[in-house]
C-alpha positions in Angstrom: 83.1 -26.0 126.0 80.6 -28.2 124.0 78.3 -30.0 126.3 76.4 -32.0 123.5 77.7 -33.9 120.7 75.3 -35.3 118.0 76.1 -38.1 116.6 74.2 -39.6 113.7 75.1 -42.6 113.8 74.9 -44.9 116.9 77.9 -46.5 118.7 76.3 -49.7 118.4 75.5 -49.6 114.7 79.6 -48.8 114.2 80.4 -51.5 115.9 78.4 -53.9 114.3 78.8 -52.9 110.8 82.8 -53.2 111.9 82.4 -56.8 113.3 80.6 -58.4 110.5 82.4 -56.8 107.5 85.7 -58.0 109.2 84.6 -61.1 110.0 83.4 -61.6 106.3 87.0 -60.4 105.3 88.6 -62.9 107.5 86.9 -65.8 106.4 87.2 -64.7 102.4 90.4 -64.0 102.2 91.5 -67.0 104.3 93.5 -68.7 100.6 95.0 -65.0 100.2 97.6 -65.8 103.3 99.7 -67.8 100.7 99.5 -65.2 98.0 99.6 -61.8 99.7 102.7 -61.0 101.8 101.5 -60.0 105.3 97.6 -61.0 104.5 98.1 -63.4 107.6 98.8 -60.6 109.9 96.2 -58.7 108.7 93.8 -61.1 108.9 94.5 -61.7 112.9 94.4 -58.3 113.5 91.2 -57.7 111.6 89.6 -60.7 113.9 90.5 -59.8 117.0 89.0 -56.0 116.3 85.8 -57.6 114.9 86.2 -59.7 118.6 86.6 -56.5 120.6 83.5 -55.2 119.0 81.2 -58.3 119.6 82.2 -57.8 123.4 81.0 -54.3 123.5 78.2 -55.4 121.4 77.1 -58.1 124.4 74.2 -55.5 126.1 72.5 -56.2 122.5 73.6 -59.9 122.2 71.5 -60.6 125.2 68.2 -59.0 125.0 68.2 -60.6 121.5 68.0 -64.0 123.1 65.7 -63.4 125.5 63.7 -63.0 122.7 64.2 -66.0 120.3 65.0 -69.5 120.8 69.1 -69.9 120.4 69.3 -72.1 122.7 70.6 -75.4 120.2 73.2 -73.0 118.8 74.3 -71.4 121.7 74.7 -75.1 123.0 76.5 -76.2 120.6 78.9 -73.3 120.4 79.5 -73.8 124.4 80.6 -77.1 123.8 82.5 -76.8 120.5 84.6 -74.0 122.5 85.1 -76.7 125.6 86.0 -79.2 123.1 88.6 -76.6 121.3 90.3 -75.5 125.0 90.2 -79.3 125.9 92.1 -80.3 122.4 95.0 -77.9 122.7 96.0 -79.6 126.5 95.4 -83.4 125.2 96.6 -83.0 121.9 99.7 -85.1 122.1 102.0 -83.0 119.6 102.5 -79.7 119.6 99.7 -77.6 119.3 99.2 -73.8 118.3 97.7 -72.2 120.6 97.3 -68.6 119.0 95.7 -70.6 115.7 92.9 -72.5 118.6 92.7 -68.9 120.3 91.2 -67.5 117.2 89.1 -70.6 116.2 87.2 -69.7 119.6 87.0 -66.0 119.2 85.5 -66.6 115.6 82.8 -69.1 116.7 82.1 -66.9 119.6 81.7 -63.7 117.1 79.2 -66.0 114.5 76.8 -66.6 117.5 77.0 -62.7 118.5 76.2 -61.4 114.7 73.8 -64.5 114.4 71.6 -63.2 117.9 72.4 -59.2 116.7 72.1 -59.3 113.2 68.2 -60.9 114.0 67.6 -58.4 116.8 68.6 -55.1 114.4 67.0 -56.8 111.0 70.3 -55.3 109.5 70.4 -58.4 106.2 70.0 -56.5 103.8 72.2 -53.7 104.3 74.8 -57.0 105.4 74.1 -58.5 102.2 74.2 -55.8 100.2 77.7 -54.6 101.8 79.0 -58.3 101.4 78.0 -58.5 97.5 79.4 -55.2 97.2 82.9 -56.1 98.7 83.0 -59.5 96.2 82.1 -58.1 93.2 84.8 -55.6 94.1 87.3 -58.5 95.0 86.4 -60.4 92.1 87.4 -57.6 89.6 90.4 -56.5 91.2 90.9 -60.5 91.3 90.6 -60.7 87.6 92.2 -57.5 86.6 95.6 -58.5 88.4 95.7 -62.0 86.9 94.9 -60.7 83.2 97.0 -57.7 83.2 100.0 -59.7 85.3 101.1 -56.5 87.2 101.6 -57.8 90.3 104.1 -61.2 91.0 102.5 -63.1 93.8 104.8 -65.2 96.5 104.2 -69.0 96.7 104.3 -71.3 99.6 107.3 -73.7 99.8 106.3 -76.6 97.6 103.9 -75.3 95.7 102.9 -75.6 92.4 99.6 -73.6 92.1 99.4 -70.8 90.5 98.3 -67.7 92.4 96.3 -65.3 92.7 94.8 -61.9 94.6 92.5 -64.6 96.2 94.0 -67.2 96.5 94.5 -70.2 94.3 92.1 -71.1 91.0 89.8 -73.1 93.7 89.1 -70.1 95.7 89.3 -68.1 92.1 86.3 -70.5 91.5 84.2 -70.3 94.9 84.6 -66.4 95.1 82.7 -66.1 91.6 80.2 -68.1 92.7 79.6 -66.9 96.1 79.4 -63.7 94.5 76.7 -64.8 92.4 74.9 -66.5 95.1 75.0 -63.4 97.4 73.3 -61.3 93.7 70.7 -63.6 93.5 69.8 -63.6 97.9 69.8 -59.5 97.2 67.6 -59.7 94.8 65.3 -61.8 96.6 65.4 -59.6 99.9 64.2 -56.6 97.5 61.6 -58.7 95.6 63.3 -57.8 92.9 63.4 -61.5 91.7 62.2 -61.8 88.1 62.9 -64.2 85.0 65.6 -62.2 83.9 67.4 -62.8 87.3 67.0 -66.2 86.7 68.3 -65.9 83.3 71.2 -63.8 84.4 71.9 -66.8 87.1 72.3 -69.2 84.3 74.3 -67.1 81.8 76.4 -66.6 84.6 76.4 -70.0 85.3 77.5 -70.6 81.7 80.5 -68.5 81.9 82.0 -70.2 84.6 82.5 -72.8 81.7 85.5 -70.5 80.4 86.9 -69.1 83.8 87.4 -72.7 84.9 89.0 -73.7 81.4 91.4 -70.6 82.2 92.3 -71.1 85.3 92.5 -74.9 84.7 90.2 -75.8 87.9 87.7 -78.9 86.6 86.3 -79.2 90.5 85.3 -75.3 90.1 83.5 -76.9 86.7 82.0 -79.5 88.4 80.6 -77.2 91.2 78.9 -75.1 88.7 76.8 -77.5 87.5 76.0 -79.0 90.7 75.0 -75.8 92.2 73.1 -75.3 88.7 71.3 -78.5 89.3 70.4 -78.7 93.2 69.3 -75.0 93.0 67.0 -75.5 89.1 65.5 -78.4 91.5 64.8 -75.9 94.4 62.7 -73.8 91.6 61.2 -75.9 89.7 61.0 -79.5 91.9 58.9 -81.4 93.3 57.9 -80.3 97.4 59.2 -83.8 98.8 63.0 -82.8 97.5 62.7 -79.5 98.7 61.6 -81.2 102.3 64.5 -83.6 101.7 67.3 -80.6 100.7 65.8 -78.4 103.4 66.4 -81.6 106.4 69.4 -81.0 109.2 69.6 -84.2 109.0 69.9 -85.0 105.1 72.4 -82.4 105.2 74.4 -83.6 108.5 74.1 -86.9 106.7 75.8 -85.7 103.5 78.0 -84.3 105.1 79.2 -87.8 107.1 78.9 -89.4 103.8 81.0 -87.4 101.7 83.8 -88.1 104.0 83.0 -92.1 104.5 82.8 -92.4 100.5 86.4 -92.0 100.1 87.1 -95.0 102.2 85.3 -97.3 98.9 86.8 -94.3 96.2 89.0 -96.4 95.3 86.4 -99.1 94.1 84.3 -96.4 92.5 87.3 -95.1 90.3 88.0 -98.0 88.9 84.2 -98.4 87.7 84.5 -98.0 83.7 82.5 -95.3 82.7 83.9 -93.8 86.0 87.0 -94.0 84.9 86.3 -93.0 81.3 84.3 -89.6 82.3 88.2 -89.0 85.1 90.7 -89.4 82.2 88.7 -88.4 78.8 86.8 -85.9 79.9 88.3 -84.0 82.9 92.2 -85.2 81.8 93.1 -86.1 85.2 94.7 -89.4 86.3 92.7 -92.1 88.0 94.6 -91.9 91.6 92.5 -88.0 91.3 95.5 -85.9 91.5 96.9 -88.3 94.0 93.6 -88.1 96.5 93.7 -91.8 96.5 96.9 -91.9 98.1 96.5 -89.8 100.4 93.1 -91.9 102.0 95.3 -94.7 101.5 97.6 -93.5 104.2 95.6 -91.4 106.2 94.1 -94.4 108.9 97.8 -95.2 109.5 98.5 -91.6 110.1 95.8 -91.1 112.3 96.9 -94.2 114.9 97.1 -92.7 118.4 95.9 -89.4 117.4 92.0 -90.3 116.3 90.3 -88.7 119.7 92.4 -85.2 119.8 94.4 -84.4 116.0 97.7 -83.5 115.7 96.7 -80.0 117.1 94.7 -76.8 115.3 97.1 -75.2 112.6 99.0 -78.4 112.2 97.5 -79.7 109.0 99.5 -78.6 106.5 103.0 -79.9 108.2 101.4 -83.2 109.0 100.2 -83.4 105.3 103.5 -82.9 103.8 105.0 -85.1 106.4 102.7 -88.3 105.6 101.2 -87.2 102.4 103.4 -85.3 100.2 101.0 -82.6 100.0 99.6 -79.6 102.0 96.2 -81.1 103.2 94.0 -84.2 103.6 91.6 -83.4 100.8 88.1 -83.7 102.1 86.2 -81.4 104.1 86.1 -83.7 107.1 89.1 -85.6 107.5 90.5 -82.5 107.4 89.0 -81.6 110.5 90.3 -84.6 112.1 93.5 -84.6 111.8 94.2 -81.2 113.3 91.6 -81.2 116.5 90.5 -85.1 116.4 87.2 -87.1 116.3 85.5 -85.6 119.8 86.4 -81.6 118.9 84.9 -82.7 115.3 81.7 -84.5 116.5 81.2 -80.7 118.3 82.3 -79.4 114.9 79.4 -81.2 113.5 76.9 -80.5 116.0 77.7 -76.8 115.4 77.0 -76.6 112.1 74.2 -78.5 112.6 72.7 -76.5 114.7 73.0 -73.2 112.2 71.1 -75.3 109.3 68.4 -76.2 111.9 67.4 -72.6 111.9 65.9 -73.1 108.9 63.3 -75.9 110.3 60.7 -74.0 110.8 60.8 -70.9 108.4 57.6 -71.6 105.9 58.5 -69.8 102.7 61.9 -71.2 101.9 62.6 -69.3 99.0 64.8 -66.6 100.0 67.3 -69.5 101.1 67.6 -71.5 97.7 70.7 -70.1 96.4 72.8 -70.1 100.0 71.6 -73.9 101.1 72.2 -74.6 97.4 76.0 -73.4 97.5 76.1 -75.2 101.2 75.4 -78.9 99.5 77.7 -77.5 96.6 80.5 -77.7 99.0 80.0 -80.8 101.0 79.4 -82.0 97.5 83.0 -81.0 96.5 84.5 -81.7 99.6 85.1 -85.2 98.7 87.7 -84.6 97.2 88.4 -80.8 98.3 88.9 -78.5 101.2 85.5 -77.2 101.5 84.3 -77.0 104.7 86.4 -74.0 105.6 85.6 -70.4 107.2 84.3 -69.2 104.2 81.8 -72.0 104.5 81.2 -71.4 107.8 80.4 -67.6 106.9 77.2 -68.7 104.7 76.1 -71.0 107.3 75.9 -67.3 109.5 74.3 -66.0 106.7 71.7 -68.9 106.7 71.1 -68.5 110.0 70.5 -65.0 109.4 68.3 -65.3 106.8 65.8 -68.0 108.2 65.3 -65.2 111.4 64.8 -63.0 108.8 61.7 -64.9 107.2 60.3 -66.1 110.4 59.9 -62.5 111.3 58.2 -60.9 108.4 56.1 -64.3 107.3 
């Protein structure tokens, strides 16, 4: 009979190498449920194990915050949790409750990595595994789509083409999330020279052709936005890095981008607005029908502001009022599935994950993720953006600020 065992490798560590890579699958391959034929399934299976393993991971979860100050995120992940259990018996349509079930067990599992992630200084290796797993998913991506050996389903209506991923927009974001993630690792190694930078931007440059290919002009637009913000965060002045670097600037970008769209219409029809939609990014001036869709969306809304229509219910909504699968901005979307109180939580959430980075010094190490955060809320104007992919890198952020404050 063997009385001892050695093992290598710690329970704990398993578990929490298991929990993050799986919640980092879930919220990648969130666009693949409408390409890849049981990717749904998966997806909810691989959640609810990551779940399992940030409740046996709770002993470490709370000596960590004993021993930091979580106490505005762990706030607002209380109440965005109340807010989500209150929504799904208000709601006044049907509401799926399996879909709000795993919204709460995800938010629950972001504050557990956040607290665990700190406590064990395990970035790097999390980085390192995360680049590693999109540069694989981008090649595999790639490799399908130009060698056309796999047929991919499509959902009912759609005309998007797909792909491993996704569709072209998540073709688009993976690419550069990838690259974002390459240039964080390289800073966590101080390995950050002048040829990484000029490896960002000739990466950068070739997102010029992969958009062109997979016809995607708001994956075009991103590029150079992220190109721009994050050349700023270099090479700026200190008072916009103090502005980018705000909660509040970036809660209040975030409000914006969604209040624009009620004036889009006015803004459209300026002329060389107008000239630079139809001559240079050939699209028509209602944006690929994005003005009707604000048009109609405060009538659809009446009686349902407060709760939504219910979590999970966006895309039958859409195609009920809309003619398409979603409401096209990264907030409104929000709204019409859990309503204006669950989303004001929403936003206090969020908030409370880029107020981590308040009081880290040196904010170099978090230039490229904050840069890819306004990148989104930038694009989510007009796009769905603020999705669990983008909740994923405000984790990361999270992470990342911990990290500084602790070795500065």
């Amino acid at each position: 009979m063997i009385k001892n065992v050695y093992i290598p490798i710690k329970i704990d560590t398993i578990l929490f190498y298991v929990a993050f890579f799986f919640i980092c699958f879930y919220s990648i391959m969130e666009s693949s449920t409408s390409s890849l034929k049981g990717m749904s399934d998966f997806r909810v299976k691989v959640l609810w194990i990551a779940t399992v393993c940030c409740v046996l991971l709770l002993n470490e979860f709370f000596v960590g915050l004993k021993k930091d100050k979580y106490s505005l995120v762990s706030i607002a992940t209380s109440l965005l949790i109340i807010t989500l259990i209150m929504g799904r018996y208000l709601s006044i349509e049907v509401v799926y409750s399996r879909v709000v079930n795993r919204m709460i067990a995800y938010v629950f599992d972001l504050l557990v990595l956040l607290v665990v992630t700190t406590k064990q200084d395990r970035i790097k290796s999390c980085i390192k595994m995360l680049l590693i797993f999109c540069i694989t998913l981008c090649l595999i991506n790639d490799f399908v789509d130009v060698t056309g050996i796999v047929t991919f389903q499509r959902s009912a209506g759609s005309i998007l083409k797909k792909y491993v991923v996704g569709t072209k927009f998540t073709v688009m974001y993976l690419h550069l999330n990838t690259l974002v993630l390459y240039i964080t690792y390289k800073m966590l190694k101080e390995e950050f020279t002048t040829k990484t930078l000029i490896t960002m931007y000739v990466v950068l440059a070739a997102f010029v052709p992969l958009a062109v290919y997979v016809d995607c002009s708001t994956g075009l637009i991103g590029a150079f936005v992220f190109s721009g913000i994050i050349t700023l965060m270099f090479f700026g002045s200190d008072n916009f890095k103090n502005f980018i670097f705000n909660k509040y600037t970036f809660l209040g970008l975030i409000i914006l981008a969604t209040l624009v769209l009620f004036v889009l219409e006015q803004i459209v029809n300026i002329p060389f607005v107008a000239n630079f939609i139809v001559n240079t990014l050939k699209r028509d001036l209602t944006l690929t029908g994005r003005l009707v869709i604000f048009v109609m969306y405060v009538p659809t809304m009446m009686g349902h502001w407060l709760w939504g229509y219910g979590l999970g219910s966006a895309y039958n909504v859409s195609i009920e009022h809309f003619g398409v699968a979603d409401a096209q901005n990264l907030v409104l979307q929000w709204i019409l599935q859990i309503g204006l109180v669950a989303v004001t939580m929403l936003l206090v959430w969020v908030f409370s994950y880029f107020a981590r980075v308040e009081k880290v010094k040196n904010k170099e190490l978090l230039y490229p993720i904050v840069a890819l955060l306004y990148t989104y809320v930038f694009l989510g104007i007009g796009e769905i953006t603020m999705n669990y992919s983008f909740f994923m890198y405000m984790l990361l952020l999270g992470i990342l600020a911990n990290h500084v404050k602790k070795v500065e």
